[in-house]
C-alpha positions in Angstrom: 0.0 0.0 0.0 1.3 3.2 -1.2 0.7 7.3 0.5 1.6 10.4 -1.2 1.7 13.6 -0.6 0.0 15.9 -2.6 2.7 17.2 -4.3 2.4 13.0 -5.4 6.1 12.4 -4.2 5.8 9.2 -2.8 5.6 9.2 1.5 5.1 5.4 2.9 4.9 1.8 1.8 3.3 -0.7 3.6 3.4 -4.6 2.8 0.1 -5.5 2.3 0.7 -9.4 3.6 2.5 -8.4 7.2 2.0 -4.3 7.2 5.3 -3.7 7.7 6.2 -0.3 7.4 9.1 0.2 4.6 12.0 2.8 4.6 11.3 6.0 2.5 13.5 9.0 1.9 13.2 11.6 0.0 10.2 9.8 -2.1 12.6 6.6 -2.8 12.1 3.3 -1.3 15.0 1.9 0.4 14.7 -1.7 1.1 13.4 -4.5 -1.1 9.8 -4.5 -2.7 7.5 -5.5 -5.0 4.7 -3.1 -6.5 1.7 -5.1 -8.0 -0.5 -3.4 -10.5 -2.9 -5.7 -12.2 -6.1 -5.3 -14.7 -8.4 -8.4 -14.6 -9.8 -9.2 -17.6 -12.4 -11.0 -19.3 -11.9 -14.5 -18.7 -11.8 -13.5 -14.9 -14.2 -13.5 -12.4 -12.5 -9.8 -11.2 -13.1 -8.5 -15.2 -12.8 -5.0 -14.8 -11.0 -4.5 -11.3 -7.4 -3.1 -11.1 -5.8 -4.6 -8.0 -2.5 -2.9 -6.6 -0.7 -4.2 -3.8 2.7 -4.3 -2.5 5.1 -7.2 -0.5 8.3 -6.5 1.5 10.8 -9.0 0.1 10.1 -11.4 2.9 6.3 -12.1 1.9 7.4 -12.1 -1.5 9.8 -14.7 -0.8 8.2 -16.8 1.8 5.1 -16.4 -1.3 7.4 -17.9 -4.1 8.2 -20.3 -2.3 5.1 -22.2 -2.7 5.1 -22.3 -5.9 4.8 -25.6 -7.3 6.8 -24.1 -10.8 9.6 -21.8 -9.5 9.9 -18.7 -10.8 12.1 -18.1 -13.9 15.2 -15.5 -11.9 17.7 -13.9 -14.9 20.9 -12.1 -13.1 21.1 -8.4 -14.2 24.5 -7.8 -15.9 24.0 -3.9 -16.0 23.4 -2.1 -12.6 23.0 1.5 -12.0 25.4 3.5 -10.2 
């Protein structure tokens, strides 16, 4: 879950699974997580409902984890400094 100011610079995260409270400065997030944004569509029984959640990287792992089909993971070569 996601607050703003109302200048829209971006003021708190909060993990939707555990509601912890992520680090923000200066509008950036400063530890690991994953922002959700997802239009259902027809074949769905949500058709026409845009869901946004975020996880800390703890929920996200312990929720990859029970995959049955792990997720495909590519190493990025290029990082920005």
């Amino acid at each position: 879950m996601r607050k703003y100011t109302r200048n829209g610079q971006l003021e708190a995260v909060v993990c939707n699974c555990c509601g912890k409270k992520l680090v923000v400065e200066s509008g950036i997030v400063r530890e690991g997580v994953i922002m959700i944004d997802h239009t259902w569509d027809f074949f769905s029984e949500k058709d026409g409902e845009i869901h946004h959640f975020d996880l800390c990287e703890a929920c996200y792992d312990d929720w990859i984890n029970q995959f049955r089909i792990e997720a495909d993971v590519e190493e990025q070569t290029e990082l920005l400094s």
